[in-house]
PDB file of N, H, CA, C and O in Angstrom:
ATOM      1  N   UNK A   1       1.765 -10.190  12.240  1.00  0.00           N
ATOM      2  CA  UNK A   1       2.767  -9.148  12.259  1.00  0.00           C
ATOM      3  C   UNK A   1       2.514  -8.240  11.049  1.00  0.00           C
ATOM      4  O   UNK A   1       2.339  -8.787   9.960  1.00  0.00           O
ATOM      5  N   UNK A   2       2.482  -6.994  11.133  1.00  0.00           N
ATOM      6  H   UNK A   2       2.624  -6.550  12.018  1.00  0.00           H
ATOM      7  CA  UNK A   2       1.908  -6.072  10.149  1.00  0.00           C
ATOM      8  C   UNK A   2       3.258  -6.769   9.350  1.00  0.00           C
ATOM      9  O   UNK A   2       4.091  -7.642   9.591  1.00  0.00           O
ATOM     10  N   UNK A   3       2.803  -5.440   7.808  1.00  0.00           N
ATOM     11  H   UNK A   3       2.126  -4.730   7.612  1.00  0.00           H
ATOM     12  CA  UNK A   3       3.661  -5.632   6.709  1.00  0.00           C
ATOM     13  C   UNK A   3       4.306  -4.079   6.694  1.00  0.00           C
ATOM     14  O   UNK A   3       3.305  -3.402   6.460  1.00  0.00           O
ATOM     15  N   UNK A   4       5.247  -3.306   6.796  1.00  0.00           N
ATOM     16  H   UNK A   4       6.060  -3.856   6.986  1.00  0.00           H
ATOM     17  CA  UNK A   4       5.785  -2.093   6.450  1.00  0.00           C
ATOM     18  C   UNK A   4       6.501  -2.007   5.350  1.00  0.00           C
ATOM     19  O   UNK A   4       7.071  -3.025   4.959  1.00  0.00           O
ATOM     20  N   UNK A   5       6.597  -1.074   4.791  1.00  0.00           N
ATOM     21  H   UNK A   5       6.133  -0.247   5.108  1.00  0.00           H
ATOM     22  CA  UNK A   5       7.285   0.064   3.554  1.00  0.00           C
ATOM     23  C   UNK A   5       8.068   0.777   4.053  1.00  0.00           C
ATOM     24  O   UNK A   5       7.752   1.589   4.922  1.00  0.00           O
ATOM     25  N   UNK A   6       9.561   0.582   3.493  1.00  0.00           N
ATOM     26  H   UNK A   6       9.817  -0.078   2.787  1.00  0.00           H
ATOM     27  CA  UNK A   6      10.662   1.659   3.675  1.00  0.00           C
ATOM     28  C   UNK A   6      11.566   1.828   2.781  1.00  0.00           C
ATOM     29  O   UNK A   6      12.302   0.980   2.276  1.00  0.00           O
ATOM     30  N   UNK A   7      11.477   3.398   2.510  1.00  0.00           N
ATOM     31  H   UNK A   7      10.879   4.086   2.920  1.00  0.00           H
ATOM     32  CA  UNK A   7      12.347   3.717   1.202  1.00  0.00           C
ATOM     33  C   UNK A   7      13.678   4.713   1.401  1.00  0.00           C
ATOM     34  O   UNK A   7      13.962   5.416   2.371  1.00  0.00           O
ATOM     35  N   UNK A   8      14.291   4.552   0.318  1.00  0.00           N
ATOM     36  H   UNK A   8      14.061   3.981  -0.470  1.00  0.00           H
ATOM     37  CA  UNK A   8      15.390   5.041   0.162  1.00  0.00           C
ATOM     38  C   UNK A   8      15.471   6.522  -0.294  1.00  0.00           C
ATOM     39  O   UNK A   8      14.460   6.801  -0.939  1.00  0.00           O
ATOM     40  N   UNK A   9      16.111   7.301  -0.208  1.00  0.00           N
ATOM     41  H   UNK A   9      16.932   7.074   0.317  1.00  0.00           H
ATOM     42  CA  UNK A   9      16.353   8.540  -1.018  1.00  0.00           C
ATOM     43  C   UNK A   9      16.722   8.215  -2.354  1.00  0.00           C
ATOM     44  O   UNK A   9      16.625   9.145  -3.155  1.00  0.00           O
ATOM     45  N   UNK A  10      17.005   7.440  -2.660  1.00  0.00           N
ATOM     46  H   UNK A  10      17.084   6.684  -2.009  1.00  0.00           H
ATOM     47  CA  UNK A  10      16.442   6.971  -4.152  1.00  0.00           C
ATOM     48  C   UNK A  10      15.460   6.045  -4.843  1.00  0.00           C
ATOM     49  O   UNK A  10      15.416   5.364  -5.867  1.00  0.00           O
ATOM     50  N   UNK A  11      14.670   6.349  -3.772  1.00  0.00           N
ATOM     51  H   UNK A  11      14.705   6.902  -2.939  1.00  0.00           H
ATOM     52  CA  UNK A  11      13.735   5.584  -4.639  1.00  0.00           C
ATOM     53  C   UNK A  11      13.187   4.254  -4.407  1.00  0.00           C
ATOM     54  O   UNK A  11      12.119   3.733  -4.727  1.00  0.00           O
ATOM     55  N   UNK A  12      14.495   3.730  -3.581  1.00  0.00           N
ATOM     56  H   UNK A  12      15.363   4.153  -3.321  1.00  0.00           H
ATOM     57  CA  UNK A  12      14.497   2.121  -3.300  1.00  0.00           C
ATOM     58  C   UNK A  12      13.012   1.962  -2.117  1.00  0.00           C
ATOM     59  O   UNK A  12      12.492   2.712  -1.291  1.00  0.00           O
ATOM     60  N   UNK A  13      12.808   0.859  -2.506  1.00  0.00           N
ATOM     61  H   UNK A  13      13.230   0.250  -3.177  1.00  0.00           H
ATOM     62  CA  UNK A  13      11.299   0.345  -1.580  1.00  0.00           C
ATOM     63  C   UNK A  13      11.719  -1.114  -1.026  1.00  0.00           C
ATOM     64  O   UNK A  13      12.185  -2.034  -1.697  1.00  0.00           O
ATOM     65  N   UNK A  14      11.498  -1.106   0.073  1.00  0.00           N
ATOM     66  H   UNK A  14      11.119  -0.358   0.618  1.00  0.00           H
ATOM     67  CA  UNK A  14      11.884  -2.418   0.810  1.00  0.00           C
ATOM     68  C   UNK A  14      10.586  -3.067   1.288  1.00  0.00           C
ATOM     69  O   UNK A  14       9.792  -2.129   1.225  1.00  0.00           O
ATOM     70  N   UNK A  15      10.010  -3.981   1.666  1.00  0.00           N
ATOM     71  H   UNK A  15      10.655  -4.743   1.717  1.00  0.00           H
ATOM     72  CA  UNK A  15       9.253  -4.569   2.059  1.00  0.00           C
ATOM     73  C   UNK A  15       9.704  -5.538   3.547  1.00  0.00           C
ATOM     74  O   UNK A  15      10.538  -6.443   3.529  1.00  0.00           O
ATOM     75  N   UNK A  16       8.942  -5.094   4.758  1.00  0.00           N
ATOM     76  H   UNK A  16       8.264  -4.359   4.772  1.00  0.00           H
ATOM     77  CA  UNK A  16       9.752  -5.708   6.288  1.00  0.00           C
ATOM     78  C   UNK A  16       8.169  -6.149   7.297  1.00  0.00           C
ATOM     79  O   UNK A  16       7.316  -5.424   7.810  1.00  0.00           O
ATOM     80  N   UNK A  17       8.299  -7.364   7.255  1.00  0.00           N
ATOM     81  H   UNK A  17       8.991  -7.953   6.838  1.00  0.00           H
ATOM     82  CA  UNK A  17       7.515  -7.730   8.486  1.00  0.00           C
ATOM     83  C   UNK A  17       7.832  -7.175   9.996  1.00  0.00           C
ATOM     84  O   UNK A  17       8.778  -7.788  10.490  1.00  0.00           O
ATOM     85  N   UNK A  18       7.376  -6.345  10.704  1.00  0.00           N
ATOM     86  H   UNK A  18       6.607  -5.847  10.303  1.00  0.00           H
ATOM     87  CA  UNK A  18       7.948  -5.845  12.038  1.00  0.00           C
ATOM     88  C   UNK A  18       6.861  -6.244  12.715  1.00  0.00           C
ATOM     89  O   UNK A  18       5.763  -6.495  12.218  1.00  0.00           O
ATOM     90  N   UNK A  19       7.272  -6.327  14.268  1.00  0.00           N
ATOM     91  H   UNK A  19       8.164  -6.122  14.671  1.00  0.00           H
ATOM     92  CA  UNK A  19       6.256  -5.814  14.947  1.00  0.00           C
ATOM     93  C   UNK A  19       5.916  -4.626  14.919  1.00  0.00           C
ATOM     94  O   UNK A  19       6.635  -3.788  14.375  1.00  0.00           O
ATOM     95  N   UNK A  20       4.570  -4.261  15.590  1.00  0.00           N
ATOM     96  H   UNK A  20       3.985  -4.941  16.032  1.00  0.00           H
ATOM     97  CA  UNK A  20       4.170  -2.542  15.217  1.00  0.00           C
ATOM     98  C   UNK A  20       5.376  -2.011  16.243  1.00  0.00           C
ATOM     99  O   UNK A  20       5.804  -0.903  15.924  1.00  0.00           O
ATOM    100  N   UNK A  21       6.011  -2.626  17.448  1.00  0.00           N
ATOM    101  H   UNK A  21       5.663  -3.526  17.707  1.00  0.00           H
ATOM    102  CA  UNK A  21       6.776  -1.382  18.653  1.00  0.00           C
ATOM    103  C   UNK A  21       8.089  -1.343  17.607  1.00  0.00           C
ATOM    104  O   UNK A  21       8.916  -0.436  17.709  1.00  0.00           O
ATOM    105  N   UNK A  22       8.200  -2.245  16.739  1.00  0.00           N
ATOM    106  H   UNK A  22       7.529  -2.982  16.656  1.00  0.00           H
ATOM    107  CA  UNK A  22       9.603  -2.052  15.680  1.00  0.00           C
ATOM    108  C   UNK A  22       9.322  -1.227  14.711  1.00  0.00           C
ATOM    109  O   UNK A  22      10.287  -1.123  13.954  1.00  0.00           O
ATOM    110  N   UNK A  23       8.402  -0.576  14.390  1.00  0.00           N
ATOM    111  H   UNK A  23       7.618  -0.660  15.005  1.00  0.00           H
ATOM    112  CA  UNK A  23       7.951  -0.074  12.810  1.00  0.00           C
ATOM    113  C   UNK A  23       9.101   1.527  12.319  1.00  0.00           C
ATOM    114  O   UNK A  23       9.604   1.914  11.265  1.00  0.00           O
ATOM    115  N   UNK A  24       9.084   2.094  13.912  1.00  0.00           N
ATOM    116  H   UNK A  24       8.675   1.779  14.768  1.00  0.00           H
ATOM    117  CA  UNK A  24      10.240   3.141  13.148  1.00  0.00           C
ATOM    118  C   UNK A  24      11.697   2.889  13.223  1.00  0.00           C
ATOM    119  O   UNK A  24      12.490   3.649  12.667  1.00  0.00           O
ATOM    120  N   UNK A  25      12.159   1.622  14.036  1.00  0.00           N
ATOM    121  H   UNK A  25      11.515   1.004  14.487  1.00  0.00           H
ATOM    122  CA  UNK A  25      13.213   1.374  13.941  1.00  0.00           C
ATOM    123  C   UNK A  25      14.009   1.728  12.654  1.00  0.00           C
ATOM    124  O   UNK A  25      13.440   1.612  11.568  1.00  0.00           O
ATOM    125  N   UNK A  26      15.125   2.096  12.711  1.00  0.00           N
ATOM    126  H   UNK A  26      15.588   2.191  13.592  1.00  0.00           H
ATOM    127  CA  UNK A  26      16.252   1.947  11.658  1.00  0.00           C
ATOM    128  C   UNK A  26      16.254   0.842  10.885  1.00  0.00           C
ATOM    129  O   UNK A  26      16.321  -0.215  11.511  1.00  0.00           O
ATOM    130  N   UNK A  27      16.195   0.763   9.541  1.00  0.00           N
ATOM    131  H   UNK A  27      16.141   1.623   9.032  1.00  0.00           H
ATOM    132  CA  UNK A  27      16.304  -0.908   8.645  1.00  0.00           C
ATOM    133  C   UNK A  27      17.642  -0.581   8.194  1.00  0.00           C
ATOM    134  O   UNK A  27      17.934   0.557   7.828  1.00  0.00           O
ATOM    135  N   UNK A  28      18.527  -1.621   8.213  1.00  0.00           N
ATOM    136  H   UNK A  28      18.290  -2.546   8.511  1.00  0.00           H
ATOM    137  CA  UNK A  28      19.654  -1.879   7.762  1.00  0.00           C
ATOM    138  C   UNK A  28      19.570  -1.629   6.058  1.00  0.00           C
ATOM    139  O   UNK A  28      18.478  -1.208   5.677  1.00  0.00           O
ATOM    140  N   UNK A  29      20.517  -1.826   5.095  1.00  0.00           N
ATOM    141  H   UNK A  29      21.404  -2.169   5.404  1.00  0.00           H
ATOM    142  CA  UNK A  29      20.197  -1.724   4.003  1.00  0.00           C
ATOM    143  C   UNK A  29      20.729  -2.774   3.454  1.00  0.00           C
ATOM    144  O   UNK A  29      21.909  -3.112   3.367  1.00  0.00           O
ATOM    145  N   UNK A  30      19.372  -3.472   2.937  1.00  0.00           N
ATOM    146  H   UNK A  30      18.413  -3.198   3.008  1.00  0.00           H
ATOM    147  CA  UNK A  30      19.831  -4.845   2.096  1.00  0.00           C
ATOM    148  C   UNK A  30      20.840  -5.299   1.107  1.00  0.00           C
ATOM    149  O   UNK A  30      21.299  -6.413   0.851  1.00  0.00           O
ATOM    150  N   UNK A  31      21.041  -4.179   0.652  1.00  0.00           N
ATOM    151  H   UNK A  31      20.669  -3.275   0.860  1.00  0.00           H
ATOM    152  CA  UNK A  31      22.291  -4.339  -0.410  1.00  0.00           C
ATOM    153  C   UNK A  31      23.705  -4.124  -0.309  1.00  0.00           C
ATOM    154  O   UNK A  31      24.609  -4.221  -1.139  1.00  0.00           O
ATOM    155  N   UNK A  32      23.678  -3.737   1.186  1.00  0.00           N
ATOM    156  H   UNK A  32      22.943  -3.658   1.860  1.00  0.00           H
ATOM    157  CA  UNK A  32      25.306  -2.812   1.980  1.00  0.00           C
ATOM    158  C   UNK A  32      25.640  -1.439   1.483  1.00  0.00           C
ATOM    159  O   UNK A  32      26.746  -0.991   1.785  1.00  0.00           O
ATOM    160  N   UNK A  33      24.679  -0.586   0.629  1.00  0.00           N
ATOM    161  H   UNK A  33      23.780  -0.950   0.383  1.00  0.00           H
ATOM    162  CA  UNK A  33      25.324   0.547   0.262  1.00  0.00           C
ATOM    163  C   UNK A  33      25.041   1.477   0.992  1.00  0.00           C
ATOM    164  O   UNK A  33      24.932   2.605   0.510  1.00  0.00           O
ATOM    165  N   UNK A  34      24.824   1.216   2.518  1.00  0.00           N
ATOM    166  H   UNK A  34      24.912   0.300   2.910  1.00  0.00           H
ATOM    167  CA  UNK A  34      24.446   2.716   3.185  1.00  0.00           C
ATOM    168  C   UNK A  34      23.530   3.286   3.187  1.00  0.00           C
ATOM    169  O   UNK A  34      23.660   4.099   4.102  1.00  0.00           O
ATOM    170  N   UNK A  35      22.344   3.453   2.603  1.00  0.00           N
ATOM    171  H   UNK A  35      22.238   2.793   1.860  1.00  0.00           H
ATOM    172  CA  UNK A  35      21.444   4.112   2.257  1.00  0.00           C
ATOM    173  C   UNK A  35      20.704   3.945   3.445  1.00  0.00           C
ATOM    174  O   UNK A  35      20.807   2.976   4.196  1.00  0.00           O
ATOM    175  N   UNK A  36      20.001   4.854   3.588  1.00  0.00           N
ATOM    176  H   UNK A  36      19.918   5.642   2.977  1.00  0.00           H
ATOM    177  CA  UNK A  36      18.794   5.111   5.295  1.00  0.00           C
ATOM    178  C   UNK A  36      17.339   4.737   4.282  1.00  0.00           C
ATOM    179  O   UNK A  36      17.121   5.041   3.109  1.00  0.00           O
ATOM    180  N   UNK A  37      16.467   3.942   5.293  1.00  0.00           N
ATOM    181  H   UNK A  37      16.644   3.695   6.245  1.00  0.00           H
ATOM    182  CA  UNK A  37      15.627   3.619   5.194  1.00  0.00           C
ATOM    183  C   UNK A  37      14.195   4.245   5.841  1.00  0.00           C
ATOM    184  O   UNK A  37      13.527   3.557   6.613  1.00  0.00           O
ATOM    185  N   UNK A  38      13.963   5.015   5.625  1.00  0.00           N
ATOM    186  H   UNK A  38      14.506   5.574   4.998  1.00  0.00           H
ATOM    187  CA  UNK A  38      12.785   5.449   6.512  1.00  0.00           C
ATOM    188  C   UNK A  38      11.393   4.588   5.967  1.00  0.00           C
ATOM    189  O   UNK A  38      11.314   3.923   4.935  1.00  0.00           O
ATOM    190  N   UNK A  39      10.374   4.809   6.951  1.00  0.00           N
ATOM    191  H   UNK A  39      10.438   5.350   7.790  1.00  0.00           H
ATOM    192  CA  UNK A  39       8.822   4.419   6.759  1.00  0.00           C
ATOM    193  C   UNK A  39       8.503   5.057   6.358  1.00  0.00           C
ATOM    194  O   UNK A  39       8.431   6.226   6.736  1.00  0.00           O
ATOM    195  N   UNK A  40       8.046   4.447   5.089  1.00  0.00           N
ATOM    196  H   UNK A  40       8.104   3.497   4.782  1.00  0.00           H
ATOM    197  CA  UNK A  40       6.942   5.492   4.591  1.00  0.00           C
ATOM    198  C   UNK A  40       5.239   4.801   4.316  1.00  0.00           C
ATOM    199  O   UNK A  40       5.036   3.588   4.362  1.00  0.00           O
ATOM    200  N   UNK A  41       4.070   5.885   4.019  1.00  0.00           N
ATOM    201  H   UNK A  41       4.236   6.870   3.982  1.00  0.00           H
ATOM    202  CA  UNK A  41       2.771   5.790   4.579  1.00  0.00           C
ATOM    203  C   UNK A  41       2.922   4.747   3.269  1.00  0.00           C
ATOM    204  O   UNK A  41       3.597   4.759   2.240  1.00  0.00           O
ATOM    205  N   UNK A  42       2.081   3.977   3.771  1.00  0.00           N
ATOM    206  H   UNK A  42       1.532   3.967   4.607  1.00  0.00           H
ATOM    207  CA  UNK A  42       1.585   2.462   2.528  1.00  0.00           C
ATOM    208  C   UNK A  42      -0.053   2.915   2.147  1.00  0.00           C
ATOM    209  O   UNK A  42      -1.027   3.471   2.653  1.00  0.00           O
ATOM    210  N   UNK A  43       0.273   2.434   1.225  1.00  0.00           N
ATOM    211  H   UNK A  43       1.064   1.982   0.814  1.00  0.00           H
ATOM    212  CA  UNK A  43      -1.611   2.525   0.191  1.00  0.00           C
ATOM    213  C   UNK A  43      -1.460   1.390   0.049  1.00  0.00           C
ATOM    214  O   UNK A  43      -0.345   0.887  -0.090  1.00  0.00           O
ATOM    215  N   UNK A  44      -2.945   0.496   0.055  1.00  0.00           N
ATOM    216  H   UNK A  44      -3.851   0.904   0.168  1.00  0.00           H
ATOM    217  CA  UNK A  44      -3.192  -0.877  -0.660  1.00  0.00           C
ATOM    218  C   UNK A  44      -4.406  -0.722  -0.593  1.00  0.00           C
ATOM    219  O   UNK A  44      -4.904   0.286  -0.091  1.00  0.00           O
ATOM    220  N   UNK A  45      -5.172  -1.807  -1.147  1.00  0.00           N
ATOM    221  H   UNK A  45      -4.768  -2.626  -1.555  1.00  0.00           H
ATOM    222  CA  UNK A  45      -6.331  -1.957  -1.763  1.00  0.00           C
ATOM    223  C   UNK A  45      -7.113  -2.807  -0.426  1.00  0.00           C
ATOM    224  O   UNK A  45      -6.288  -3.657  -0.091  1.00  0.00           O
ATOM    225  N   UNK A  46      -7.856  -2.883   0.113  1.00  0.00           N
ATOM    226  H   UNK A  46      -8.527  -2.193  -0.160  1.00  0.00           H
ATOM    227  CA  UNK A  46      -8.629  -3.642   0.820  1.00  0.00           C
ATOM    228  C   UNK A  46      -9.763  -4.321   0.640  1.00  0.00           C
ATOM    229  O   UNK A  46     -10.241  -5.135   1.431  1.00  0.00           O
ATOM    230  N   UNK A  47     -10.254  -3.955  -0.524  1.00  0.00           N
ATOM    231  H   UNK A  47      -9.866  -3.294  -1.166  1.00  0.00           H
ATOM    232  CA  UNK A  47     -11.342  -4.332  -0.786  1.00  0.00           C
ATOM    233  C   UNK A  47     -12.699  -4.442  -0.417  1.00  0.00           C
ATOM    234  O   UNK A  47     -13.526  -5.316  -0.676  1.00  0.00           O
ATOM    235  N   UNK A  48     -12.795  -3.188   0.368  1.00  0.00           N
ATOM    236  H   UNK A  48     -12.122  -2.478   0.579  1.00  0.00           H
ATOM    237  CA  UNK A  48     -13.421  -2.542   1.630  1.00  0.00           C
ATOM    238  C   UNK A  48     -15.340  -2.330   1.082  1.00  0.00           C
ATOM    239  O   UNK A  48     -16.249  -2.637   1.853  1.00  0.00           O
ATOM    240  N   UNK A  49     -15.558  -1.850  -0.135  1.00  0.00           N
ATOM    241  H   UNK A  49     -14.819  -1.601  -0.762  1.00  0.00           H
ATOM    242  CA  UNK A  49     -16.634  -1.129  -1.011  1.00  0.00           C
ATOM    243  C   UNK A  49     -16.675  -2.066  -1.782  1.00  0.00           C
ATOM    244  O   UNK A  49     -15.960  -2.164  -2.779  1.00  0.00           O
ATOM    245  N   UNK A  50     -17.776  -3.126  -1.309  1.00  0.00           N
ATOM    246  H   UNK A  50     -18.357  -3.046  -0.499  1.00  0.00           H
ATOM    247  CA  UNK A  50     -18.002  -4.132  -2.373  1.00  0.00           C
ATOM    248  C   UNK A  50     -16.842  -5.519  -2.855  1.00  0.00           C
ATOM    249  O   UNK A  50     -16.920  -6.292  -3.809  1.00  0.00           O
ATOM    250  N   UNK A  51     -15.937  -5.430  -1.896  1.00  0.00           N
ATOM    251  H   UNK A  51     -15.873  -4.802  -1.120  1.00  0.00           H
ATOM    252  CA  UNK A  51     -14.375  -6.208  -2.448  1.00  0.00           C
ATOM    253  C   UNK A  51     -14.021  -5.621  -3.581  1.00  0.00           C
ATOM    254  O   UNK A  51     -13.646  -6.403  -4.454  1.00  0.00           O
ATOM    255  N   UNK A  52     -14.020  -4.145  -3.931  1.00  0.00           N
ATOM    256  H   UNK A  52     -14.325  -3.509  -3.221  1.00  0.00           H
ATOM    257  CA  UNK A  52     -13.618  -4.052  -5.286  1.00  0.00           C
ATOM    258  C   UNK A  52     -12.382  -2.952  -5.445  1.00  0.00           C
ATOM    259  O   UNK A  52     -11.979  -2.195  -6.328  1.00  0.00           O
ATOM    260  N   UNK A  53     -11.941  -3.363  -3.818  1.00  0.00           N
ATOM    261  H   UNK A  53     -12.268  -3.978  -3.100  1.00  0.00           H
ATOM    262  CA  UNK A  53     -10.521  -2.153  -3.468  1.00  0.00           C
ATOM    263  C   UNK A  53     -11.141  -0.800  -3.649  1.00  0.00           C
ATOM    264  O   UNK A  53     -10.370   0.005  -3.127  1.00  0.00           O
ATOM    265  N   UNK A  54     -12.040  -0.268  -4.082  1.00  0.00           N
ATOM    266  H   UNK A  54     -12.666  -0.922  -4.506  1.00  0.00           H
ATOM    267  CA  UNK A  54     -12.076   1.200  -3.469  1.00  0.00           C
ATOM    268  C   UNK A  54     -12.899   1.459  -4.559  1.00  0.00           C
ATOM    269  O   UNK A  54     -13.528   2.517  -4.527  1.00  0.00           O
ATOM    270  N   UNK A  55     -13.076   0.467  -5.850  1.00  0.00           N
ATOM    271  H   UNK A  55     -12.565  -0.392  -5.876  1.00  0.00           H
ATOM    272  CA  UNK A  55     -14.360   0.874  -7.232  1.00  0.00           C
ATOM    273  C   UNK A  55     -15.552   0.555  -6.817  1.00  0.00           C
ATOM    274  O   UNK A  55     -16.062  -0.563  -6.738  1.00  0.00           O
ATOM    275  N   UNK A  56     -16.151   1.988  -6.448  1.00  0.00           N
ATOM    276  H   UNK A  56     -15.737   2.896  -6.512  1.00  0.00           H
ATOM    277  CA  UNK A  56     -17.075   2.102  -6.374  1.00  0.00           C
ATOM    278  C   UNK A  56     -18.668   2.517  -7.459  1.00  0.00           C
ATOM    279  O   UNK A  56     -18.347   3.245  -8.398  1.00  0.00           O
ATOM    280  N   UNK A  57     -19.811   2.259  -7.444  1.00  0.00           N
ATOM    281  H   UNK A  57     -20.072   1.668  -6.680  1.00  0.00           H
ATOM    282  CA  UNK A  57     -20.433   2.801  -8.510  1.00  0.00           C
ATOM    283  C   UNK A  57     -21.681   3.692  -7.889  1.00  0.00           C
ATOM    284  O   UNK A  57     -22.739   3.236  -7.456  1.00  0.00           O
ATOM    285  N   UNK A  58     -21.299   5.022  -7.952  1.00  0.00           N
ATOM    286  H   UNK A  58     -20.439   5.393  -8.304  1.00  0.00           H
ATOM    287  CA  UNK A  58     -22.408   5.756  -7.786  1.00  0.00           C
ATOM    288  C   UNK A  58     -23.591   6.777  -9.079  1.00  0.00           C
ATOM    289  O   UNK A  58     -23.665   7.927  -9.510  1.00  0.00           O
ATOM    290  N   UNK A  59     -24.119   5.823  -9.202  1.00  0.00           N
ATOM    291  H   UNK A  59     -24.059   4.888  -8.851  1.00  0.00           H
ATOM    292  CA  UNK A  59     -25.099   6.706 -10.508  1.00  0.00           C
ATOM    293  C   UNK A  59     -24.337   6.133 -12.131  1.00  0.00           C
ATOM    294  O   UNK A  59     -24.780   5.308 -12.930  1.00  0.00           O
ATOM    295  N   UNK A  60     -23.382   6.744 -12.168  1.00  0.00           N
ATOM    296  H   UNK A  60     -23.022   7.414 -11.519  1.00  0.00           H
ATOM    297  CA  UNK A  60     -22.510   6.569 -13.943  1.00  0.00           C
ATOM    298  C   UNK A  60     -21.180   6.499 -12.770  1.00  0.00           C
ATOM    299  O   UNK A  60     -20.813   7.183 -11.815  1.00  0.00           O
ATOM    300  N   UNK A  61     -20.739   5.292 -13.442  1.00  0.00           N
ATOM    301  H   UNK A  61     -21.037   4.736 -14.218  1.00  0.00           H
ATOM    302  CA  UNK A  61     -19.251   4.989 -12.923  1.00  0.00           C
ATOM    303  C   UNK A  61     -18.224   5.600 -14.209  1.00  0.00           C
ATOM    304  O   UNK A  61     -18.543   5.893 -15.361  1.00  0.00           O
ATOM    305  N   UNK A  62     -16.837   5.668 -13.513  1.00  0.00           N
ATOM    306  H   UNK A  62     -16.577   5.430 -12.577  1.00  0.00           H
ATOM    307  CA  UNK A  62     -16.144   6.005 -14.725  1.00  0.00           C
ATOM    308  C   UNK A  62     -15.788   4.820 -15.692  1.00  0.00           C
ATOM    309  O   UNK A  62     -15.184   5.014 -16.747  1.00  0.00           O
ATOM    310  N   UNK A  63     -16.206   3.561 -15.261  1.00  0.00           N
ATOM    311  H   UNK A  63     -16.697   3.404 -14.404  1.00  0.00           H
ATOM    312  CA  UNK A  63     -15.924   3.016 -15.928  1.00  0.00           C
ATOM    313  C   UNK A  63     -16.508   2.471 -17.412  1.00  0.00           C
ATOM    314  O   UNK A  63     -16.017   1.675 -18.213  1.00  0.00           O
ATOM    315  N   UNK A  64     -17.793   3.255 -17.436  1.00  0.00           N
ATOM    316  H   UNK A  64     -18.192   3.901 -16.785  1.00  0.00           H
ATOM    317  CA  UNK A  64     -18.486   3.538 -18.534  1.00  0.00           C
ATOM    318  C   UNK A  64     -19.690   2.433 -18.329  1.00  0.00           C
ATOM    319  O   UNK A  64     -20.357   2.077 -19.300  1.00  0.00           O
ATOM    320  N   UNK A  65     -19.899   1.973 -17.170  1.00  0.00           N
ATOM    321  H   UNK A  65     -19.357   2.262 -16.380  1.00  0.00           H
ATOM    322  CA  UNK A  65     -21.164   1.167 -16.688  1.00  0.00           C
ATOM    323  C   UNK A  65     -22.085   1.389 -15.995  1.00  0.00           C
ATOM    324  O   UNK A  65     -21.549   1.518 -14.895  1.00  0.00           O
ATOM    325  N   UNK A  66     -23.326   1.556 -15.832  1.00  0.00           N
ATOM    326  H   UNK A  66     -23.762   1.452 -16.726  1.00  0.00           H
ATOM    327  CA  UNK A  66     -23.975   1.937 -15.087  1.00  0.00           C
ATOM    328  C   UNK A  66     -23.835   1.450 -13.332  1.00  0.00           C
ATOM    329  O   UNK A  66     -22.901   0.730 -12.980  1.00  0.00           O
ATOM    330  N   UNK A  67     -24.306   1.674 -12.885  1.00  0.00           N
ATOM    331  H   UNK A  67     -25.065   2.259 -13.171  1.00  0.00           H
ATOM    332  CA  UNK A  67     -24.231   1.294 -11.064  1.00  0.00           C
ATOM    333  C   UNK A  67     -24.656  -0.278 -11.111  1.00  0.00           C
ATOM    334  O   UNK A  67     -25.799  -0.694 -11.303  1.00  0.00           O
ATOM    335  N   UNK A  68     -23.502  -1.048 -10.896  1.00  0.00           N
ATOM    336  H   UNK A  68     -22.574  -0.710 -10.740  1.00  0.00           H
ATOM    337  CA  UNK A  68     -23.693  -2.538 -10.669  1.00  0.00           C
ATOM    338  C   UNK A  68     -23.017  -2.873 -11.695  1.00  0.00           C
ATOM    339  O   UNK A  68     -22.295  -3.853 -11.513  1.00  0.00           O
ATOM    340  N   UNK A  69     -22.981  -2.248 -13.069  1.00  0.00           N
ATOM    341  H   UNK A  69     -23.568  -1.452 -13.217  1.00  0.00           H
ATOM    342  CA  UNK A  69     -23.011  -3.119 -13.651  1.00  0.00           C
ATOM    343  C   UNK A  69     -21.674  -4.026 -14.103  1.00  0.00           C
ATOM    344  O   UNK A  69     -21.985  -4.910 -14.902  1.00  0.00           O
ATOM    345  N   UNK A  70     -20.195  -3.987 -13.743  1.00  0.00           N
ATOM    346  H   UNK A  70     -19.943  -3.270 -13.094  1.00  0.00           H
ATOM    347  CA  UNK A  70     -19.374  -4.391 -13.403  1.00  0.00           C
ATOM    348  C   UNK A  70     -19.059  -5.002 -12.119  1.00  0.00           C
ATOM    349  O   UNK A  70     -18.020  -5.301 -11.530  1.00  0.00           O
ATOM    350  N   UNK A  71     -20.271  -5.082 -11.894  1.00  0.00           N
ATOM    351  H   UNK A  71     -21.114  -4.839 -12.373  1.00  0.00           H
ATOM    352  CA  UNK A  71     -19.756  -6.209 -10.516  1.00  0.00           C
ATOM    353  C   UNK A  71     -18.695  -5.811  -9.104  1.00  0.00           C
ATOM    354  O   UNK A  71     -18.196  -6.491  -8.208  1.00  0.00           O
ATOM    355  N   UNK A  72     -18.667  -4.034  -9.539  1.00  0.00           N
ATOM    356  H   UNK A  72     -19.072  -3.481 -10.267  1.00  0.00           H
ATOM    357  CA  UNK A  72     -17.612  -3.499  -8.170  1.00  0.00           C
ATOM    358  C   UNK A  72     -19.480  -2.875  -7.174  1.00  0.00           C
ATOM    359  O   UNK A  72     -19.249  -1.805  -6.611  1.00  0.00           O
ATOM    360  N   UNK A  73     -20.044  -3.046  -7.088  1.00  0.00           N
ATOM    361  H   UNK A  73     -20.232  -3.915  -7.545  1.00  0.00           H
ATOM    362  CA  UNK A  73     -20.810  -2.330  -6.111  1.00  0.00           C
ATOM    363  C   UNK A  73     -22.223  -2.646  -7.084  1.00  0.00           C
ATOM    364  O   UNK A  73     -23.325  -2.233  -6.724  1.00  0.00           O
TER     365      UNK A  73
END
């Protein structure tokens, strides 16, 4: 079951296991104060480029290592 993100007009961030046909449903608000919950787009790291979430090394990394040499790529 995916993982979704839904926030508050202030700010608040909820964390909700849905199914995907539930994902825009309405979320109640955990605390009772009313507040609307919408989905919002999630960023995370996948670890997609080397397992190193997205650090990649092409030529001079920013990380002040040459290509490899931190172990992201």
């Amino acid at each position: 079951m995916p993982l979704y993100e839904y926030e508050a007009e202030d700010g608040t961030v909820v964390e909700l296991l849905r199914p995907a046909k539930d994902a825009d449903k309405p979320v109640p608000d955990p605390e009772g104060k009313g507040r609307v919950f919408t989905r919002k787009h999630s960023v995370f790291a996948s670890g997609g480029a080397g397992g190193a979430g997205g650090h990649v090394h092409t030529g001079s990394c920013a990380c002040g290592k040459r290509q490899g040499g931190c172990g992201a790529g």
